[in-house]
C-alpha positions as CSV (number, residue, x, y, z in Angstrom):
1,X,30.0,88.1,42.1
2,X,26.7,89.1,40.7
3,X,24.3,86.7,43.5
4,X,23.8,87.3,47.6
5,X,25.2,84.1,49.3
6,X,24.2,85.1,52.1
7,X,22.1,87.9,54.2
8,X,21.8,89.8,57.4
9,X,18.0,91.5,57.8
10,X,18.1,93.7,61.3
11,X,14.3,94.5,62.2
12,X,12.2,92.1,61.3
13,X,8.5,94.2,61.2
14,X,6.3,95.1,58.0
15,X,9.2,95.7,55.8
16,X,11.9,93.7,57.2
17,X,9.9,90.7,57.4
18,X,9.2,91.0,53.9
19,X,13.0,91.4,53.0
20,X,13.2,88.5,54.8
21,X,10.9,86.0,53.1
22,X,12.1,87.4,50.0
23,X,15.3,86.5,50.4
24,X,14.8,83.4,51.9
25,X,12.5,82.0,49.1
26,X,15.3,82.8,46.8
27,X,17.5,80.5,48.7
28,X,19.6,82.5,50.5
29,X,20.3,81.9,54.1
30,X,19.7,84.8,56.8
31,X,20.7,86.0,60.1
32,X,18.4,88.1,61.5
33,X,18.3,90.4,64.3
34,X,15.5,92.3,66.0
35,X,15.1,93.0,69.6
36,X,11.3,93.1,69.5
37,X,9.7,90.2,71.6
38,X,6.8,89.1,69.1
39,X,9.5,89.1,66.2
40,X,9.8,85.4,66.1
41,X,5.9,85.1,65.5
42,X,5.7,87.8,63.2
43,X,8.4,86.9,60.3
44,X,6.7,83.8,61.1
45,X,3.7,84.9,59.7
46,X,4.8,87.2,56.7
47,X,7.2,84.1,55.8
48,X,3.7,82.0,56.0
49,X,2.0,84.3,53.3
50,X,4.8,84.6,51.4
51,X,5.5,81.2,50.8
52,X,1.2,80.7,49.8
53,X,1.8,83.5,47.5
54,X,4.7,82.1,45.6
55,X,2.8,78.5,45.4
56,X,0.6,80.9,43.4
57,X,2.8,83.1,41.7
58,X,5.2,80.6,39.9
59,X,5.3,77.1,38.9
60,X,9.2,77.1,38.4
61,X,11.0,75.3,40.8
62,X,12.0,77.4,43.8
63,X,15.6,77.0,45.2
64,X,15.6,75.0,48.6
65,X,14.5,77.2,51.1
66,X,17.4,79.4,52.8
67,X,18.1,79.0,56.4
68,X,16.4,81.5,59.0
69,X,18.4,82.1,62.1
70,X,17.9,84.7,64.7
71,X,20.7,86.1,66.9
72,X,21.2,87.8,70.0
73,X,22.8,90.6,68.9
74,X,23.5,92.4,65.5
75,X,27.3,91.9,65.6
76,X,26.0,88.0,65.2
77,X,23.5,89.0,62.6
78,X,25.8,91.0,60.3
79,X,29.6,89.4,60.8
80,X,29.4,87.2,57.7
81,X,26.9,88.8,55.2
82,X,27.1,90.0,51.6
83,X,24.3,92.0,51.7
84,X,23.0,93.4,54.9
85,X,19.3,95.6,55.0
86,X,18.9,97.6,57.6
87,X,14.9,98.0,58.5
88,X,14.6,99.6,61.7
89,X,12.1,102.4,62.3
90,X,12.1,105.5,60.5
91,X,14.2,107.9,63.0
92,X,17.2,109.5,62.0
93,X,19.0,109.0,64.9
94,X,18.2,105.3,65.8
95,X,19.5,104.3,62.1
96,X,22.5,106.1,61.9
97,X,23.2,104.4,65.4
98,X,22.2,100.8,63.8
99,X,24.0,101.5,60.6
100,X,27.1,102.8,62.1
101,X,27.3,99.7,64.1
102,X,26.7,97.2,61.2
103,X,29.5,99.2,59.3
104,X,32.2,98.5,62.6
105,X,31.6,95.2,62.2
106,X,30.1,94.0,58.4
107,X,32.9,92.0,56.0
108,X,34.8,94.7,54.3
109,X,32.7,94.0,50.5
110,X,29.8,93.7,52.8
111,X,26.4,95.5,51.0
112,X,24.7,97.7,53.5
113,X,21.2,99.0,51.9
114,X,18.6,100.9,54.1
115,X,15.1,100.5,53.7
116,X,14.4,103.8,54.6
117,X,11.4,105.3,52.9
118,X,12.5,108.9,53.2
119,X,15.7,109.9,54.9
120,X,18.5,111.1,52.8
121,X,21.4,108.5,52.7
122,X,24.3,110.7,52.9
123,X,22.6,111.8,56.8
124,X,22.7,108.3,57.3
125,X,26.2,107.6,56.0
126,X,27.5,110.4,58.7
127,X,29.5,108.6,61.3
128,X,30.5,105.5,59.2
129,X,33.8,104.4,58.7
130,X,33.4,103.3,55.3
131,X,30.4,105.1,54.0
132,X,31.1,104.2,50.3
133,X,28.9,100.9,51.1
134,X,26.0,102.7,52.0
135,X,22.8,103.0,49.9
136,X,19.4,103.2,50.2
137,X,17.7,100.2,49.1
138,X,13.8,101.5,49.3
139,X,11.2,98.5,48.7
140,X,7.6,97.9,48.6
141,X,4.8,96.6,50.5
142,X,5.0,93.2,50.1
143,X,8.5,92.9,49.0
144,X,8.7,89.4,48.7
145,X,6.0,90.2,45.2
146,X,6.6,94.0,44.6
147,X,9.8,93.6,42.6
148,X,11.2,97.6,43.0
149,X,13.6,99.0,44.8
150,X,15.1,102.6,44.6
151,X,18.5,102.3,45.0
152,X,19.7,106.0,46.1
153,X,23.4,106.7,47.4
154,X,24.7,109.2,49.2
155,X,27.2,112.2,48.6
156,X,30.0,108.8,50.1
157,X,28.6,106.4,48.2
158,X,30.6,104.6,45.6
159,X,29.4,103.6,42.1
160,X,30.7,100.5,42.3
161,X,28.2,99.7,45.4
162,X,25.5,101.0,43.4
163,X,26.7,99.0,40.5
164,X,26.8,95.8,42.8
165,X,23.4,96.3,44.5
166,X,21.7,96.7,41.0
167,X,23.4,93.8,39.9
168,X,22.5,91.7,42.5
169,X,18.6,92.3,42.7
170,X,17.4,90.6,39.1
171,X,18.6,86.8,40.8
172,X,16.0,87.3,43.5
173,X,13.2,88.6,41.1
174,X,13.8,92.2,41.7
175,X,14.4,95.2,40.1
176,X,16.6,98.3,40.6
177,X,16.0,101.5,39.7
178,X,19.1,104.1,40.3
179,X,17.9,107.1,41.6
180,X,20.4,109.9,40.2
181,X,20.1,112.2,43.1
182,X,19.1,112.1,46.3
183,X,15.7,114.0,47.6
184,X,13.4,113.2,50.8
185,X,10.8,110.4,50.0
186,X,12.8,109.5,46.6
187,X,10.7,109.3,43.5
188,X,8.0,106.8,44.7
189,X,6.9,108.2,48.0
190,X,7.2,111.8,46.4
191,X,4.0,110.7,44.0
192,X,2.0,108.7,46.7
193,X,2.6,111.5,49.3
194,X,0.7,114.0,46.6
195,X,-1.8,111.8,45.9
196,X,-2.4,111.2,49.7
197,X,-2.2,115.0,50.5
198,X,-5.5,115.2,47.6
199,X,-7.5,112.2,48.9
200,X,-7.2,113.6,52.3
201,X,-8.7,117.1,51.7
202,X,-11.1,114.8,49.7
203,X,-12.4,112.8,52.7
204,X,-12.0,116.1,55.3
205,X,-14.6,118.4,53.1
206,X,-17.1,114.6,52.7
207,X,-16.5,114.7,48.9
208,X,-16.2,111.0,49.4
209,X,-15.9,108.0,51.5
210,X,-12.5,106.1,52.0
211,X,-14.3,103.5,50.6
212,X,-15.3,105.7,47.6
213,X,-11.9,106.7,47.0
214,X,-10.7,103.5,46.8
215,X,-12.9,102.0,44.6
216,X,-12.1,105.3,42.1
217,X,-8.3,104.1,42.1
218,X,-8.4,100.2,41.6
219,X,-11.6,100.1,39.5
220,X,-10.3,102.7,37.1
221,X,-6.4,104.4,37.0
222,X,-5.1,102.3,39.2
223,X,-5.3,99.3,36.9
224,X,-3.5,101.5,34.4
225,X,-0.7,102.1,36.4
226,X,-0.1,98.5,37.0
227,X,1.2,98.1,34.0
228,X,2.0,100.8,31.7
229,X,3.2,103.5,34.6
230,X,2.2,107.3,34.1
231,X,3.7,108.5,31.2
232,X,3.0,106.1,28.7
233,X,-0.8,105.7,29.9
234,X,-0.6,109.7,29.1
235,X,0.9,109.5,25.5
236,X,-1.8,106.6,24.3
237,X,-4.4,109.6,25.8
238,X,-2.7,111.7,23.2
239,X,-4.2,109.4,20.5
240,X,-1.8,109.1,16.8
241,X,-0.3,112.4,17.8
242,X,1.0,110.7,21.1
243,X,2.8,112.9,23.7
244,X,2.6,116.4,22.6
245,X,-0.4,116.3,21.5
246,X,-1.5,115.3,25.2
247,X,0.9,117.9,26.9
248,X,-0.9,120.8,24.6
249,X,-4.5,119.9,25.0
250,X,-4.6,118.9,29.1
251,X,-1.1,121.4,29.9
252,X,-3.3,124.3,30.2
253,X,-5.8,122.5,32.9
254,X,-2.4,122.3,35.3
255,X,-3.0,126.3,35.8
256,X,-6.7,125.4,37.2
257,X,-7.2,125.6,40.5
258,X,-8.9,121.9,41.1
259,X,-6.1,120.6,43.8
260,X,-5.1,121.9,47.0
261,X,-1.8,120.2,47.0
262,X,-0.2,123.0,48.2
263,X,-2.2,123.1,51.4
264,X,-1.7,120.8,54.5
265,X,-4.8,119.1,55.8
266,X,-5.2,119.1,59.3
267,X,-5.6,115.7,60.7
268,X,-6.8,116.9,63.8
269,X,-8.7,113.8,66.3
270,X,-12.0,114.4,64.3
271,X,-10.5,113.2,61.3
272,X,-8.4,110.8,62.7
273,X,-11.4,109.3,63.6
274,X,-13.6,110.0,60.4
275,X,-10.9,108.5,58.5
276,X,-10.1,104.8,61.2
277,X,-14.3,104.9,61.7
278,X,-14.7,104.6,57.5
279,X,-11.7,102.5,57.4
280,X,-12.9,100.2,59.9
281,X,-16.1,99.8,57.7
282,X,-14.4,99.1,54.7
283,X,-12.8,96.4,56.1
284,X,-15.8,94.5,56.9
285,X,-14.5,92.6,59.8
286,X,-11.3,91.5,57.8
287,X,-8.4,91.0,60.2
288,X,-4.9,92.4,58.7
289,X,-3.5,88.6,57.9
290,X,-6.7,88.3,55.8
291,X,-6.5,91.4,54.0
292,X,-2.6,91.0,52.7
293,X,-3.5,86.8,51.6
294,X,-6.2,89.2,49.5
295,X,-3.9,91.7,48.5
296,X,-1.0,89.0,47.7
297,X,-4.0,86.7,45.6
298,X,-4.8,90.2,43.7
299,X,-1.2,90.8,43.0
300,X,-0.2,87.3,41.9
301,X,-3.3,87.5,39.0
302,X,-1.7,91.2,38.2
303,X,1.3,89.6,37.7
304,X,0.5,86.4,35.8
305,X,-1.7,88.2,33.4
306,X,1.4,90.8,32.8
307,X,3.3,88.0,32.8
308,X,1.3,86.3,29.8
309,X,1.0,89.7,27.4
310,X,2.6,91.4,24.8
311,X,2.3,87.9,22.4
312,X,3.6,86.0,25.7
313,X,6.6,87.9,25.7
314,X,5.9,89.7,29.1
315,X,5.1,92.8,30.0
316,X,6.6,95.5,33.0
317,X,6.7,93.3,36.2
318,X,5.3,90.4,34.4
319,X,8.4,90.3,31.7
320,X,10.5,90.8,35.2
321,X,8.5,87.9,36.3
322,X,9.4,85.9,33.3
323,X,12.9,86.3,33.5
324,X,13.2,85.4,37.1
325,X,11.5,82.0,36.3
326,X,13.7,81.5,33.7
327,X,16.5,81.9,35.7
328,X,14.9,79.4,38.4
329,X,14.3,76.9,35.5
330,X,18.0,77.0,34.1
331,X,18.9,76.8,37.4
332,X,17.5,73.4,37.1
333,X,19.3,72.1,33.8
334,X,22.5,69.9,33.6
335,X,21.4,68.5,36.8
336,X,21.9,64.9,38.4
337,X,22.0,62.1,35.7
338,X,18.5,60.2,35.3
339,X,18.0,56.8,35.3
340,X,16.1,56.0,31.8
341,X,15.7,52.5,32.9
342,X,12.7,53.7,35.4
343,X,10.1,56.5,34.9
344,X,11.5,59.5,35.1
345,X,11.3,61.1,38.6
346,X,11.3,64.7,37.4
347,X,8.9,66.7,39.7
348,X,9.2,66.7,43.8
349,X,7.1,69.0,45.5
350,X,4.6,69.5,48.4
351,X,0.8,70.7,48.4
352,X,0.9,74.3,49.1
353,X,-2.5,76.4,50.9
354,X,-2.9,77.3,48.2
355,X,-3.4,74.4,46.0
356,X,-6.3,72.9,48.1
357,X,-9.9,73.9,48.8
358,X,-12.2,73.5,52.2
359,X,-11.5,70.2,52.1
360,X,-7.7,70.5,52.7
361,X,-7.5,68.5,49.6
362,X,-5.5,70.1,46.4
363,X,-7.9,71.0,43.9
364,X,-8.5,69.2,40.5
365,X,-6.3,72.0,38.6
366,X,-3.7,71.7,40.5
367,X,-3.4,68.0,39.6
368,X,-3.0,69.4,35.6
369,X,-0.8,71.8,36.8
370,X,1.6,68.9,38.5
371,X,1.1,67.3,35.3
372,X,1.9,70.0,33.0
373,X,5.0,70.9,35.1
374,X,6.2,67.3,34.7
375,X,5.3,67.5,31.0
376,X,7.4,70.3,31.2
377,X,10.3,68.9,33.0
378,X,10.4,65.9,30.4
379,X,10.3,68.5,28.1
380,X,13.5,70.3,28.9
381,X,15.7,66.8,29.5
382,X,15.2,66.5,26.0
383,X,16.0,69.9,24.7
384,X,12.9,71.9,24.3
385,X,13.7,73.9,27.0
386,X,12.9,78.0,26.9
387,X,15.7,78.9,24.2
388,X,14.0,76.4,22.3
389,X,11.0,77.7,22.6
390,X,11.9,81.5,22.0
391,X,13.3,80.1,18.5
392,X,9.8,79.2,17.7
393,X,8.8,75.4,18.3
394,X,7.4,73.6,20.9
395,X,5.6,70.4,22.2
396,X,2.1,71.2,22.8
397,X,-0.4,68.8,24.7
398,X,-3.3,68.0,22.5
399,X,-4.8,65.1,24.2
400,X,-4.6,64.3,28.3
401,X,-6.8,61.9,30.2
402,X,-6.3,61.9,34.0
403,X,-7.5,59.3,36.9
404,X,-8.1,60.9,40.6
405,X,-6.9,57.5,42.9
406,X,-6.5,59.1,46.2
407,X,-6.0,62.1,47.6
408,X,-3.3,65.0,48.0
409,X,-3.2,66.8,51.2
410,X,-2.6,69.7,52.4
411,X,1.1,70.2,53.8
412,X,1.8,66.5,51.7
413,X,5.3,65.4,49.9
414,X,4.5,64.2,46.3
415,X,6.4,63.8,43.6
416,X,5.7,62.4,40.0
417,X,7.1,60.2,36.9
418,X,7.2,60.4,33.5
419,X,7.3,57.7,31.1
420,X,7.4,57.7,27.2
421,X,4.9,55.1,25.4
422,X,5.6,56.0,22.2
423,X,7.3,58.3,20.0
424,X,7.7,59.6,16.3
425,X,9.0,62.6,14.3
426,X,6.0,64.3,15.7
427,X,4.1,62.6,18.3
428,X,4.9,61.9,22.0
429,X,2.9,59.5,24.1
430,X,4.0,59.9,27.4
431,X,2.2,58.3,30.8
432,X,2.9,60.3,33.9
433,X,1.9,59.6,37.5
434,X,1.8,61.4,40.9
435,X,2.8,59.8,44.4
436,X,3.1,59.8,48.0
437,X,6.2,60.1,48.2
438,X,5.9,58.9,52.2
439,X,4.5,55.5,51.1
440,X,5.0,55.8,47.2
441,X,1.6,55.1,46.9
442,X,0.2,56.2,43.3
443,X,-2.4,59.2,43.1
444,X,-3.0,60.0,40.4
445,X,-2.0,59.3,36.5
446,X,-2.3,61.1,33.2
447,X,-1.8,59.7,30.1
448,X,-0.9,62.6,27.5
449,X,-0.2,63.4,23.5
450,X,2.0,65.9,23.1
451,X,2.5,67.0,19.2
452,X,5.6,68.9,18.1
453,X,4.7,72.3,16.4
454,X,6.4,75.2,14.5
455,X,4.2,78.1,16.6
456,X,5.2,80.7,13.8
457,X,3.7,78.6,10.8
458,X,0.6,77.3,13.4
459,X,0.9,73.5,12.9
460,X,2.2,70.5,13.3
461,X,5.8,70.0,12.5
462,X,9.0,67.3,12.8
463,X,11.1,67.5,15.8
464,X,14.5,68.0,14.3
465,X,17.4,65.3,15.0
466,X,18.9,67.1,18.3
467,X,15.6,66.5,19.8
468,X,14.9,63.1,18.6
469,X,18.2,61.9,19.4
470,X,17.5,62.7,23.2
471,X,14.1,61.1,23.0
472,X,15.6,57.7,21.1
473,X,17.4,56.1,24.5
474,X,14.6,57.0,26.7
475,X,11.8,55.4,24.5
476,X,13.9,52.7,24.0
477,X,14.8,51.8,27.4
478,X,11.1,52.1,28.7
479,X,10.0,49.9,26.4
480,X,11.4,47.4,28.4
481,X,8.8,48.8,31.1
482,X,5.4,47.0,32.4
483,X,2.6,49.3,30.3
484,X,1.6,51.3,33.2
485,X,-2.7,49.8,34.4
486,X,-4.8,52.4,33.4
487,X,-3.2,53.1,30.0
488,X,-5.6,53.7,27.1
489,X,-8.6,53.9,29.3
490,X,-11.0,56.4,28.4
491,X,-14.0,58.0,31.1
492,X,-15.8,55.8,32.8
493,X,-14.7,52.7,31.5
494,X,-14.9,49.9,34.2
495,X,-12.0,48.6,35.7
């Protein structure tokens, strides 16, 4: 078993809730238990801007939503999970407690991970009876979009429960990184707590503002990082003689004395307050819910451009985001039978926040985007799916003409059809429309020319047999169709 069928998420705050949403958008149902009266409200709201962020971050088609349920007590929570996270706050002593009373009652091939962004696992293993299950599983802020996790085990832990939790992170768009021994704060917290340690000596002697800081990281290194890591942003600084080269010229400035890592700030109440009085200003009046839809909107981009480098190929998270959606998409495939003697119905969906503007309305791109992904869908029913495309030819869109006749709402159930108006060894004219799927009530259409292409030679090209073969019985049988009104029109023609 390589997938979570189900999950068990006790605490349900900053991290938890994230857990949460992530697993949840990957259609897995979850138990969840967390004491804290506001906890209801407060997934509530993570799950909220999780879900906008995803409408953003992928056009594949999600799996249906899995099914949130709180319970009383953990023993509830936990009894029938494959993989239970443990998110409670960071005291020794109140986790070992939590985890040692998951492990009396979790399913014996139970997964127990702890988000725990510091403690050592085999502390936290102590008093378990079966402490070969236990692992740290250390994610980041958001984890429903940051796809890491540090998975660290203990002096108990078993490789096989290292093997399964790695295993079991790609199918919900993460990625595992095996820690080989265990240290306090792990590999990830260990650089950010040096970094931190510098910008606060920084901001206590007024060589900068927090504000100042900031912008020096995201406006400059911290754009780097996003995609290409440490290392490998160092060994293009080495120029043609790559790594060594860098290590010899900047090794010596290491001996300099420019940091005071070494040296504790004091964050005594004046610079508590410095610091929250800057911080505040920064802000500009942003509440917290406004700043992470920012952060999530900023990451999303990150991760679509990543996503579209490297020759489309993907690149770091964005090749990680590729291969989720691949995975979402062939989930997809050999599905229920269609019935060729109708339009296709190939796309159901609902307007998303963040496919609509101040109106509430979805925006005019997200119409293209409906009708690309239903483009896309007609697209794989007759073969060209993504190995298809991989082996270099495709169906690209060369002509589209769309008609706006009424409006999508916010929080509305659409879905769209396809139908073929003609076809060749080349060509496909195809007609598509979006509708209200309350009242069935048409939308909007777009009437499309798709060409078939060899991408490596950079022109047109004939579809080969196994792909006209599929398109033969569809053309054929919609033939038969009423021409859909509005086909042929061009802008502004009267109706």
């Amino acid at each position: 078993m390589t997938r979570i069928n189900k999950a068990a998420c006790i605490g349900g705050g900053v991290i938890g809730g994230g857990w949460i949403a992530r697993f949840l958008l990957a259609g897995i149902d979850v138990d969840v238990f967390d004491p804290h009266p506001e906890a209801t409200r407060i997934v509530g709201e993570v799950l909220a801007n999780a879900q906008k962020a995803y409408a953003m971050l992928t056009g594949a088609p999600l799996p249906p939503r899995g099914k949130l349920t709180f319970r009383d007590t953990l023993e509830a929570a936990v009894g029938d999970a494959d993989w239970i996270q443990e998110s409670v706050p960071e005291r020794l002593d109140l986790k070992r407690k939590v985890l040692t009373q998951i492990d009396a009652v979790a399913k014996p091939d139970a997964l127990i991970g702890s988000s725990t962004s510091g403690l050592l696992p085999t502390d936290l293993q102590r008093d378990m009876r079966h402490p070969e299950r236990l692992f740290v599983a250390h994610p980041y802020n958001p984890v429903y979009l940051l796809p890491l996790v540090e998975i660290v085990g203990g002096e108990k832990t078993s490789m096989e429960t290292i093997k399964a939790a790695m295993e079991r992170l790609p199918p919900i768009g993460m990625k595992g990184v095996h820690i080989a021994k265990e240290i306090e704060a792990f590999v990830g917290d260990r650089l950010l707590e040096a970094l931190w340690r510098e910008a606060l000596w920084l901001i206590k002697d007024d060589i900068c503002t927090v504000e100042t800081l900031d912008d020096v990281i995201r406006y400059s290194f911290g754009l780097r990082w996003a995609q290409m890591g440490l290392f490998q942003t160092y060994r293009i600084a080495g120029g043609e003689a790559g790594m060594r080269h860098f290590l010899a010229q900047f090794g010596p400035a290491l001996k300099w004395n420019w940091t005071k890592l070494m040296d504790v700030v004091d964050l005594d109440d004046a610079l508590v307050e410095k610091i929250g009085q800057q911080s505040d200003e920064q802000a500009a009046g942003l509440s917290i819910r406004e700043l992470e839809r920012i952060r999530d909107e900023n990451l999303v981009g990150i991760l679509q451009t990543l996503k579209r480098s490297h020759g489309g190929e993907g690149w770091g998270a964005g090749k990680l985001l590729k291969d989720f959606e691949q995975g979402l998409w062939a989930a997809t495939d050999g599905g229920e039978k269609l019935d060729v003697a109708q339009p296709l119905r190939l796309i159901d969906t609902k307007v998303s926040p963040a496919w609509v503007d101040y109106n509430g309305h979805m925006t005019e791109h997200r119409y293209l985007q409906v009708f690309g992904d239903t483009s896309d869908a007609l697209l794989r029913v007759i073969g060209v799916d993504l190995a298809y495309v991989e082996r270099g030819h495709s169906y690209y869109t060369v002509e589209t003409h769309i008609r706006h006749l009424g409006e999508a709402k916010l929080g509305q159930a659409i879905h769209s059809t396809a139908q073929i108006l003609g076809s060749d060894e080349k060509r496909l004219h195809v007609f598509h429309t979006i509708y209200d799927t309350a009242n069935d009530e048409a939308i909007a259409t777009a009437e499309q020319m798709l060409l078939h292409v060899d991408a490596k030679a950079g022109k047109a090209a004939p579809a080969p047999e196994e792909v006209l073969s599929k398109i033969r019985p569809i053309a054929e049988a919609h033939t038969k169709l009423p021409v859909p009104e509005g086909v042929g029109r061009h802008v502004g023609q009267k109706r």
